[in-house]
N, C-alpha and C positions, 0 to 999 in steps of 0.2 A: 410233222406233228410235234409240239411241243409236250415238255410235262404235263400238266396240267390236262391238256386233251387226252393224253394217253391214259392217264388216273383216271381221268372220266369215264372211258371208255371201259379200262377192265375193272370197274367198279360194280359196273352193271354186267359186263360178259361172265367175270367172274364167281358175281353173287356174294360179294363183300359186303364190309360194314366199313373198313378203313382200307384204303393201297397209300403207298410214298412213293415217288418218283423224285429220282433222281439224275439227270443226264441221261432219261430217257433207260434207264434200267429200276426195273423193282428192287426197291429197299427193304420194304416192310410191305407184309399187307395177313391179314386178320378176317373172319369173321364174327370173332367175339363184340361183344354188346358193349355197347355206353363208352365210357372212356378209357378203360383197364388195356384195351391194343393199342393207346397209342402214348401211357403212359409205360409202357411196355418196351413202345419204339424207344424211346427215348432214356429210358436205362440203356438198350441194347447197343443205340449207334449215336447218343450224346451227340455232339457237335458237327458229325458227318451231317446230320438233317439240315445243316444250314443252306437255305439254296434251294429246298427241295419243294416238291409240289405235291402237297394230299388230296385225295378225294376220300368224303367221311359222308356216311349218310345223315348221320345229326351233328348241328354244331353249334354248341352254344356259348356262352362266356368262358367255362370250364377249359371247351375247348381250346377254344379262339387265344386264352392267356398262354396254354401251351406251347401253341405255336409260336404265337412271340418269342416264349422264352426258348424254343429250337430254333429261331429263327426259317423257320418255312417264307416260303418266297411266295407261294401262291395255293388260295385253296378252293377247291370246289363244295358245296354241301349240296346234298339232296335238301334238305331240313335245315334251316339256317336261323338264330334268334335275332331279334333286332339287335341286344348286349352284343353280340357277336361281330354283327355288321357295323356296329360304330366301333369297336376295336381294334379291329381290321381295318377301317379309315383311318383312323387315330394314327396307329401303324405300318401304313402303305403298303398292305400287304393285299393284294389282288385276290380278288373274292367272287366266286360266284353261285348262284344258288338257282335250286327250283321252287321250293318254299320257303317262304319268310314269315316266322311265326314271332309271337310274343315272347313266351317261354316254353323250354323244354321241363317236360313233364316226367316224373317219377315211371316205371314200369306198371304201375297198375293205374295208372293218369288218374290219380287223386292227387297227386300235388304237384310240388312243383321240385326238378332231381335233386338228390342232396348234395352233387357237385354243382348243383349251379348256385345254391343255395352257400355254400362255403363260398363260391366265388364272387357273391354279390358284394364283401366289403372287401376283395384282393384288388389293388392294381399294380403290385410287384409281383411281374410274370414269375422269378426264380422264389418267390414266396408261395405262388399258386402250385408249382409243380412239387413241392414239399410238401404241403397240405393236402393234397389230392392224393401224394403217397400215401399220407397218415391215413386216411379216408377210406381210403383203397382197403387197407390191411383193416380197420377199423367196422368195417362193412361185412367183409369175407372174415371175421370173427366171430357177426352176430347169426350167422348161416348155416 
């Protein structure tokens, strides 16, 4: 069983929202919401995630920039945005999904999330993962 199948697997066993796999051992894994676990990972294990294989249940541009900028090698999404799915081509980065939507939506699905929204004019992945910090802390301020 590869990464990638193994993330799948205890994504759903475990009732996550994010796992990383890496050589077949857990890296990271989360059931916190939206993007905060896996900007998380990547404070925690920086450059180790190159190589590695996510399973996320939503994945959208936000996402998807992230990973470039970890260099993740392969991802699974329950929930996957089109931005997403061309980025990951763009990037050769192996991708699979169950749903394939237009965009991901805010928490109360009146609009459309404010990380995807930051990341519609990013396409320098280590400029995404800076802003989504700023975002991050800028959000959990107004709460």
């Amino acid at each position: 069983m590869n990464d990638l199948e193994i993330a799948k697997d205890l994504l759903y066993q475990k009732q996550l929202t994010l796992i990383i796999i890496k050589k077949g051992r857990i890296l990271f894994e989360t059931q916190s919401h939206r993007i905060s676990g896996f900007l998380n990972a990547i404070q925690q294990f920086g450059k180790t995630l190159k190589g590695a294989a996510i399973a996320d249940k939503v994945v959208g541009k936000a996402v998807a920039l992230l990973c470039v900028y970890a260099g993740i090698k392969a991802v699974y999404a329950e929930t996957l945005s089109r931005k997403a799915e061309d980025l990951f081509e763009q990037h050769r980065i192996e991708h699979e999904w169950k749903n394939l939507i237009d965009n991901i939506l805010n928490d109360a699905k009146t609009d459309v999330c404010p990380f995807e929204k930051e990341a519609a004019t990013i396409t320098v992945p280590k400029e995404a993962y800076d802003r989504f910090r700023i975002l991050q802390q800028n959000l959990k301020a107004c709460r």
